[in-house]
C-alpha atoms as a printed R data frame, in Angstrom:
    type eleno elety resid chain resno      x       y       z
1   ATOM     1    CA   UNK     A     1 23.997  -0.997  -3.148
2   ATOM     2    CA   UNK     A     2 21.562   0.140  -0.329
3   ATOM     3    CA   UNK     A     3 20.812   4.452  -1.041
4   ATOM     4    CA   UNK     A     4 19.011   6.467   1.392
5   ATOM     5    CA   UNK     A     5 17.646   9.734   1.218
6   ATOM     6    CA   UNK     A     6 19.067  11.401   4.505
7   ATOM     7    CA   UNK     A     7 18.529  14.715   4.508
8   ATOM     8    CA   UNK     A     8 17.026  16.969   3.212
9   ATOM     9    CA   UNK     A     9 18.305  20.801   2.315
10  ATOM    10    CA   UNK     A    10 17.261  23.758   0.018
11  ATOM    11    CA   UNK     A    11 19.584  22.680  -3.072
12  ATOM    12    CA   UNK     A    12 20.771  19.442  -2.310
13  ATOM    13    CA   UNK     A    13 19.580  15.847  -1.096
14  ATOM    14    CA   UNK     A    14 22.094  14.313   0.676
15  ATOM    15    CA   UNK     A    15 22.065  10.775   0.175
16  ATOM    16    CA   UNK     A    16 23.953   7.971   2.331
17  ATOM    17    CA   UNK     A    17 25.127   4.773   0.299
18  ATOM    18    CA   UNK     A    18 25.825   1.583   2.225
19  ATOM    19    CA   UNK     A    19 27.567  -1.782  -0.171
20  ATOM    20    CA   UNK     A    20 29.587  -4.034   2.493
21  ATOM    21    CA   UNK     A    21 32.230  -2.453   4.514
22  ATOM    22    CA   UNK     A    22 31.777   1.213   2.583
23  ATOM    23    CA   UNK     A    23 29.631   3.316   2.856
24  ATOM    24    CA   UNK     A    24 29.706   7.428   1.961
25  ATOM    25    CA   UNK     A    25 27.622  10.140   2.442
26  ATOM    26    CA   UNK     A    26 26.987  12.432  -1.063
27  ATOM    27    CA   UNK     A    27 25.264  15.397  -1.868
28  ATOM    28    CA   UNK     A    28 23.158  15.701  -4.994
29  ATOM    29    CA   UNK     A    29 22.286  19.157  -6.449
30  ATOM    30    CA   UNK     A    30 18.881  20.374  -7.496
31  ATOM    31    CA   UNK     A    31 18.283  19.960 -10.911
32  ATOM    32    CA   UNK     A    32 18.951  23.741 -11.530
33  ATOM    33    CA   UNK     A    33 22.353  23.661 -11.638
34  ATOM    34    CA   UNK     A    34 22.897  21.258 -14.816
35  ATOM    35    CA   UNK     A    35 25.987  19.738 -13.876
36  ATOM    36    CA   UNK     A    36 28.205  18.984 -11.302
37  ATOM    37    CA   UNK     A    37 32.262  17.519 -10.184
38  ATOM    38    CA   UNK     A    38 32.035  14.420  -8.201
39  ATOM    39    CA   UNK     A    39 34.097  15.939  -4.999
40  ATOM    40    CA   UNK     A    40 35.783  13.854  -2.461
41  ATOM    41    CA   UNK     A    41 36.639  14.874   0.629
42  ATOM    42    CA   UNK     A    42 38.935  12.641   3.208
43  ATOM    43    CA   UNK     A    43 38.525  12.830   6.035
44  ATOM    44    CA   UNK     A    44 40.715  12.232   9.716
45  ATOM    45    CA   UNK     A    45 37.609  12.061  12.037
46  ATOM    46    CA   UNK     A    46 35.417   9.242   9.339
47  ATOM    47    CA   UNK     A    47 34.665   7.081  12.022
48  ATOM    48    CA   UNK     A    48 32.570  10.418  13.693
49  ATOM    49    CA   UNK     A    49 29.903   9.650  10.212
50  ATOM    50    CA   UNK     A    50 29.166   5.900  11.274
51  ATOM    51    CA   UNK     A    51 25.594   5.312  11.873
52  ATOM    52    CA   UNK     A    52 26.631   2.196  13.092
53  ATOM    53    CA   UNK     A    53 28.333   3.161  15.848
54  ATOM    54    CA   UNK     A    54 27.743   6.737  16.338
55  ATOM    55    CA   UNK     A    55 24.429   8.732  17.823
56  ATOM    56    CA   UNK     A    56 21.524   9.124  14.907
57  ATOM    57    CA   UNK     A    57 21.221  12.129  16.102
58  ATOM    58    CA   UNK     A    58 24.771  13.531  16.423
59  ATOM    59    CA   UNK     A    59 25.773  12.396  12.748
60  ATOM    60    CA   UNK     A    60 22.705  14.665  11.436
61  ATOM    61    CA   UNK     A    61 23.931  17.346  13.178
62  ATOM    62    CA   UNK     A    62 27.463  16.893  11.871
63  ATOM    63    CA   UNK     A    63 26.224  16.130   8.042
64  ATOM    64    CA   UNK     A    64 23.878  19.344   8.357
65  ATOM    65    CA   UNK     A    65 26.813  21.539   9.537
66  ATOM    66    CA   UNK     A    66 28.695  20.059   6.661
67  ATOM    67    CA   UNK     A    67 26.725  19.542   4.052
68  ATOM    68    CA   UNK     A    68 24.927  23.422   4.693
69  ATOM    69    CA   UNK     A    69 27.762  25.595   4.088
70  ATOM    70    CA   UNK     A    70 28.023  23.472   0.270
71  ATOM    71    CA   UNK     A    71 23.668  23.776  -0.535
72  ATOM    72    CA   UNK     A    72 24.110  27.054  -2.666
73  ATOM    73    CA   UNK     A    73 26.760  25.893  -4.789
74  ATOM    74    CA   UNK     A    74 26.741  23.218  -7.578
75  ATOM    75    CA   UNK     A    75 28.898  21.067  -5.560
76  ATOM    76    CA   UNK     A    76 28.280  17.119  -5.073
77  ATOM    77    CA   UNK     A    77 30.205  16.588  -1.978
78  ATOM    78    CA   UNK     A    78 31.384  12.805  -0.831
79  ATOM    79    CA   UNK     A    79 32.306  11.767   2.358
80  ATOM    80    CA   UNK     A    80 34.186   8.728   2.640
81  ATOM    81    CA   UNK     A    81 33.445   6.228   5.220
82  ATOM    82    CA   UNK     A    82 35.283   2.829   5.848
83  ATOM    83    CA   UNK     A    83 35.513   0.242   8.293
84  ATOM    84    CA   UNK     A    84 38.579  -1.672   7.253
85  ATOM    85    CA   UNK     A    85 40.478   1.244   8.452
86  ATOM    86    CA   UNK     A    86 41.967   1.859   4.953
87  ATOM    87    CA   UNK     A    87 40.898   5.631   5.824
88  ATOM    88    CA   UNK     A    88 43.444   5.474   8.999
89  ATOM    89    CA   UNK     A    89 46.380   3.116   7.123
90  ATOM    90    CA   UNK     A    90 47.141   5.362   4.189
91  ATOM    91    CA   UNK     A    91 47.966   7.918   7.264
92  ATOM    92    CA   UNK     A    92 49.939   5.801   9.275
93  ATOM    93    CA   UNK     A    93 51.579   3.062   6.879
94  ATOM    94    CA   UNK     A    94 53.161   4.944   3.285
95  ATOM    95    CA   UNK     A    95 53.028   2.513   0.856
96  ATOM    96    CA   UNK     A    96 51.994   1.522  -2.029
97  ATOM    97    CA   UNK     A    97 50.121  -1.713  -0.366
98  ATOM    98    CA   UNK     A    98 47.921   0.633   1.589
99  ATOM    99    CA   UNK     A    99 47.694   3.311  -1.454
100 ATOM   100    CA   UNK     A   100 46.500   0.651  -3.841
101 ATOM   101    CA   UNK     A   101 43.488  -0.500  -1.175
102 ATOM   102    CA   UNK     A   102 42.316   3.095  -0.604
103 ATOM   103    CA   UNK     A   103 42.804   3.531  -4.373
104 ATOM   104    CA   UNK     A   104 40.317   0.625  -5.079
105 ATOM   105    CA   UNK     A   105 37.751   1.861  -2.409
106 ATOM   106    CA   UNK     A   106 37.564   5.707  -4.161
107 ATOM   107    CA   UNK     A   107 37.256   3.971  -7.209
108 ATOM   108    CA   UNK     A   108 34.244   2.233  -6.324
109 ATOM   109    CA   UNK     A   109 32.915   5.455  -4.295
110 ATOM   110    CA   UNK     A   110 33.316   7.430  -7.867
111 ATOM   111    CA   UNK     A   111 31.642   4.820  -9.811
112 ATOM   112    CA   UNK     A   112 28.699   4.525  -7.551
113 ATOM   113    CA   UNK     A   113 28.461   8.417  -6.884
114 ATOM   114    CA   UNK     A   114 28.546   8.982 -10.993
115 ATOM   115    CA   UNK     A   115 25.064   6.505 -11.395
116 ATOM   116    CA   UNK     A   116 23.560   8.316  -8.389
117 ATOM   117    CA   UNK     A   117 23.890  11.531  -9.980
118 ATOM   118    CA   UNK     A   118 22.789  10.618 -13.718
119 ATOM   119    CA   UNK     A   119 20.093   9.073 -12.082
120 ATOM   120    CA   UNK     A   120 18.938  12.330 -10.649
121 ATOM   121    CA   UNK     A   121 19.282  13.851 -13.978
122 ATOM   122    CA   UNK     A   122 22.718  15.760 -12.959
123 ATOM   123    CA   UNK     A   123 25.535  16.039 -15.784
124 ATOM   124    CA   UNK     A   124 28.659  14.962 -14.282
125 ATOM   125    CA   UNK     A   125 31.697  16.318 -15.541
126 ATOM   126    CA   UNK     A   126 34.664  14.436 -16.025
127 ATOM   127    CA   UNK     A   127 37.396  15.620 -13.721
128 ATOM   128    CA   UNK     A   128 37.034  14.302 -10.259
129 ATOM   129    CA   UNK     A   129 38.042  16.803  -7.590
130 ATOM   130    CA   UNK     A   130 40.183  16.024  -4.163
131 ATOM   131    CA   UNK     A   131 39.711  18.421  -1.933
132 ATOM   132    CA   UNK     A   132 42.620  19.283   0.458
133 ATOM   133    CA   UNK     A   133 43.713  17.590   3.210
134 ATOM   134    CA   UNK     A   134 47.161  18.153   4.424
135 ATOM   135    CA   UNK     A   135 46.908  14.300   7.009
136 ATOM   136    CA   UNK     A   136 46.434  13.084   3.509
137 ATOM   137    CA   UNK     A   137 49.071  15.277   1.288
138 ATOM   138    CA   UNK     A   138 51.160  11.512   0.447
139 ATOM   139    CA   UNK     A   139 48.475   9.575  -0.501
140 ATOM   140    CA   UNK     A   140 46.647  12.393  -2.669
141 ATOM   141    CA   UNK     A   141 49.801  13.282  -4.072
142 ATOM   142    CA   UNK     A   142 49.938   9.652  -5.477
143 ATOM   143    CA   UNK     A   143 47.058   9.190  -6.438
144 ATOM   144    CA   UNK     A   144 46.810  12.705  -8.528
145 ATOM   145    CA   UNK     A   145 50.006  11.478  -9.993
146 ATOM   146    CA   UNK     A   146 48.139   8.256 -10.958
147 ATOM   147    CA   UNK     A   147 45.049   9.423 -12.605
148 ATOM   148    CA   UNK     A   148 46.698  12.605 -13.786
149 ATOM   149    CA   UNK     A   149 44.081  13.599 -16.761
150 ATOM   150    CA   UNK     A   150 41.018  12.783 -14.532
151 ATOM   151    CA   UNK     A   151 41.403  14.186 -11.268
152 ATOM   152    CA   UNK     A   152 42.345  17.724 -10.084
153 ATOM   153    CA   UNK     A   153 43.563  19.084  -6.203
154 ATOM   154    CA   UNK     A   154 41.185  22.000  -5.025
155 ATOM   155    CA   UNK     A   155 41.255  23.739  -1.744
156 ATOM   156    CA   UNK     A   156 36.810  23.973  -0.911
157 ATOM   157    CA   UNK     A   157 37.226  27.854  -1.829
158 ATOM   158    CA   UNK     A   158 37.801  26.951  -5.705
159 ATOM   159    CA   UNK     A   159 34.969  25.042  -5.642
160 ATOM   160    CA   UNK     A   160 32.603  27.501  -5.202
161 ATOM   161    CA   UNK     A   161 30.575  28.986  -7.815
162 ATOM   162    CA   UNK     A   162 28.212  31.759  -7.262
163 ATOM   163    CA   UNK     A   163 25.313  30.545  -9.282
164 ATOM   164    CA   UNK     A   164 22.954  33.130 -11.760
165 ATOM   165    CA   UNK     A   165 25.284  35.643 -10.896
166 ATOM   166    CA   UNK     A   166 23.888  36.645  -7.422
167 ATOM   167    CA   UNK     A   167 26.345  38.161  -4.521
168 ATOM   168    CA   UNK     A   168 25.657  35.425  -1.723
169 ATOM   169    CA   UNK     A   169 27.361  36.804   1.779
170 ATOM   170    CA   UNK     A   170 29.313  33.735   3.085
171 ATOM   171    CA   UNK     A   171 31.373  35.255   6.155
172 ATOM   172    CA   UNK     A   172 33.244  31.701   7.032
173 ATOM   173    CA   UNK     A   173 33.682  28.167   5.373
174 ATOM   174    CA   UNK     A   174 34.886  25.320   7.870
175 ATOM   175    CA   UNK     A   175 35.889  22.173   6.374
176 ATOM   176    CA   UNK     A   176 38.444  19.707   7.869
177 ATOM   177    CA   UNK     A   177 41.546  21.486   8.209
178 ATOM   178    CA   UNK     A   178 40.190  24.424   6.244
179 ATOM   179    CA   UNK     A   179 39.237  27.911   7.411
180 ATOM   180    CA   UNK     A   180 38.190  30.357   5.014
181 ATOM   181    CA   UNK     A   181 36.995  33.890   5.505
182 ATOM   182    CA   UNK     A   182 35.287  35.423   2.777
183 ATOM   183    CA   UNK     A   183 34.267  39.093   2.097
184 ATOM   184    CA   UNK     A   184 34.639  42.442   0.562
185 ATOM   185    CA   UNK     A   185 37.356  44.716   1.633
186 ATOM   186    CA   UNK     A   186 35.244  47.370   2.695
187 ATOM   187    CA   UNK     A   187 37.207  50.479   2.847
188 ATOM   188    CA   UNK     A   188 35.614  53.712   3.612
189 ATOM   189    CA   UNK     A   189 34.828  55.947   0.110
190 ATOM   190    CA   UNK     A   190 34.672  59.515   0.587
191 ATOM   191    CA   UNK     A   191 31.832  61.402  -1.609
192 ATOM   192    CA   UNK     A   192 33.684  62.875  -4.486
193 ATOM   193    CA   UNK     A   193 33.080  66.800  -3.176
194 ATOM   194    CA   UNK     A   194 35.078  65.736   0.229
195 ATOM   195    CA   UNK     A   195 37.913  64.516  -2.181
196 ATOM   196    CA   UNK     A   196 38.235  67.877  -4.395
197 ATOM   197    CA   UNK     A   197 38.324  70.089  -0.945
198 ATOM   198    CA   UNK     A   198 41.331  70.173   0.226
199 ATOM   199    CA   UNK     A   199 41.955  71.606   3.880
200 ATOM   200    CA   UNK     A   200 44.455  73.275   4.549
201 ATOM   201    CA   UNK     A   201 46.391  73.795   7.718
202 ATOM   202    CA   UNK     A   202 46.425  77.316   9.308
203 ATOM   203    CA   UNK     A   203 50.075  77.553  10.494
204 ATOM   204    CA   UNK     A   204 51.210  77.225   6.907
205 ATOM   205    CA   UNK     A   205 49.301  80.384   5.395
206 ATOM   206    CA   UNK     A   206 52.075  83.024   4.880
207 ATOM   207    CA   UNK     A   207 49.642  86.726   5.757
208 ATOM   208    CA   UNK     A   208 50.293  89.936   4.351
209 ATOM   209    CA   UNK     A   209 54.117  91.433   4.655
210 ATOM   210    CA   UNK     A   210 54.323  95.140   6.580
211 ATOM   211    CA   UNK     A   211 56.985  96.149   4.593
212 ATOM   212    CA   UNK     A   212 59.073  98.947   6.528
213 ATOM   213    CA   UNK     A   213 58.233 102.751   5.033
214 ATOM   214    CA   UNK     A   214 61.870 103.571   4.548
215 ATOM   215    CA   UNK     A   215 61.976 100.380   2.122
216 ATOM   216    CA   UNK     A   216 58.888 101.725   0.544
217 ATOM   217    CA   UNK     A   217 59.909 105.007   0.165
218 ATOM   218    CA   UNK     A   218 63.563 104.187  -1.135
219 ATOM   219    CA   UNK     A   219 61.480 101.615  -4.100
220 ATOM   220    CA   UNK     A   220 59.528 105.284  -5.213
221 ATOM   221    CA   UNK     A   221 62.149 107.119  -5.649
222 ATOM   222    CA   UNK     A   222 63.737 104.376  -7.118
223 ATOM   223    CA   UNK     A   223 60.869 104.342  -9.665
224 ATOM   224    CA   UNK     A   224 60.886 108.309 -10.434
225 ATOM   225    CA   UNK     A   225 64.465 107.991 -11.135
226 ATOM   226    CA   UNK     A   226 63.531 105.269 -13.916
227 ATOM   227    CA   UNK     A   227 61.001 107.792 -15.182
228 ATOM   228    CA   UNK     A   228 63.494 111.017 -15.305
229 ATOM   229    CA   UNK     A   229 65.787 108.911 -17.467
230 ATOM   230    CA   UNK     A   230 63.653 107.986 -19.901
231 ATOM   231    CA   UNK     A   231 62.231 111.595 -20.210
232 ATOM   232    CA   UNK     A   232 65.678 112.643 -21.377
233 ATOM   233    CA   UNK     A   233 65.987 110.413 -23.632
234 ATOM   234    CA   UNK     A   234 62.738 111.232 -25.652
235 ATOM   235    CA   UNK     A   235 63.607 114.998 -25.616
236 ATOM   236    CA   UNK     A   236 67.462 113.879 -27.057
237 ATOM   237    CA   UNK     A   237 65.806 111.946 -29.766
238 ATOM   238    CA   UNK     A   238 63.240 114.829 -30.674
239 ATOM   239    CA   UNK     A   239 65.673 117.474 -30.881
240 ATOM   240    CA   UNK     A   240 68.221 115.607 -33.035
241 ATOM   241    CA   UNK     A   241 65.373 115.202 -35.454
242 ATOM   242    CA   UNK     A   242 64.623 118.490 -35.342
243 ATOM   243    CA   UNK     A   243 68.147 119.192 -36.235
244 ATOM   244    CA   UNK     A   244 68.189 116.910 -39.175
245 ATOM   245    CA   UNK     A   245 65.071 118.453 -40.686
246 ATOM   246    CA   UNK     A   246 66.849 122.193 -40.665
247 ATOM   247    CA   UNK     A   247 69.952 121.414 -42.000
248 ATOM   248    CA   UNK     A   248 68.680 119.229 -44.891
């Protein structure tokens, strides 16, 4: 097994591992993290990650883009690369033939990737994650079926973990056939004296009634009338008391 340090980012060395007609790309956290999930990603475009037959130059570029968006999470990314074409058959031939070769390949890729990472002094846990991949859905459904107590299916978002709990802004992941925009719905708070004054509109203030002065005149005589009456009745009940004293 040939492994070469390829790059170089804040978090994580990304490592490219070469043993016959396989080779992978994986990265491998900083020692502050602890632990990790081996995490396979495959993917359509492969071929693009060849050294062999690809631009120096133009894989960095596509590994950094990659491998970037990934270096503040405790994620140890692999990138599959084969050149048997197993990659491409699982896509275009469904059976369990082609399954069973891929099958063999990710096993080796898992077993390799688990010795570079407790070499690095990373704890790997023991559930292997696939990441999504919809050009892949048959095959990953099979082989999720197969190993059904070791592996899991994650989209990339629920792989990330904010580490030591700090808020880290991350406006757009872009994986293969993955777009994920993440962020704070920020709604606009009002302070809490705008929200107790309450404004009111004009045209629904009901003013001061003129009342007409024959209504208002009508209402006091209305109300000396009331007064009369009960007048009369005090007098009644004083003199019928007055009454009942003399005769007794």
């Amino acid at each position: 097994m040939n492994t070469t340090l390829f790059m170089s980012l804040d978090k994580h060395q990304i490592y490219l591992v070469n043993e016959g007609s396989i080779s992978f790309f994986i990265a491998v956290p900083s020692k502050e993290f602890n632990k990790t999930n081996i995490s396979i990603e495959l993917r359509d475009d492969y071929e693009s990650f060849n050294i062999n037959t690809n631009n120096l130059e133009h894989v960095k570029t596509l590994i950094r883009d990659i491998y970037s968006k990934i270096d503040s999470y405790n994620i140890s990314l692999v990138i599959p690369i084969t050149e048997n074409d197993e990659l491409k058959d699982v896509r275009t031939n469904i059976n369990d033939i082609t399954y069973d070769k891929l099958n063999n390949v990710i096993g080796g890729i898992i077993n390799k990737s688990y010795m570079i990472l407790t070499e690095n002094g990373i704890t790997v846990e023991s559930k292997i994650i696939i990441i999504n991949n919809e050009k892949y859905k048959s095959f990953i459904s099979w082989f999720l079926n197969k190993y059904q107590d070791r592996c899991e299916y994650k989209t990339f978002l629920q792989l990330i973990t904010i580490t030591n709990n700090e808020s880290i802004s991350l406006n757009k992941i872009e994986m293969t056939d993955i777009n994920f925009v993440i962020g704070k719905d920020e709604k606009e708070v009002k302070p809490q004296e705008e929200l107790d004054t309450l404004e009111v509109d004009p045209s629904i203030i009901i003013d001061e009634i003129d009342l007409p002065t024959s209504y208002i005149k009508r209402k006091e005589e209305t109300q000396l009338g009331y007064v009369s009456y009960c007048l009369l009745g005090i007098m009644s009940v004083i003199i019928s008391l007055v009454l009942l004293y003399v005769l007794l």
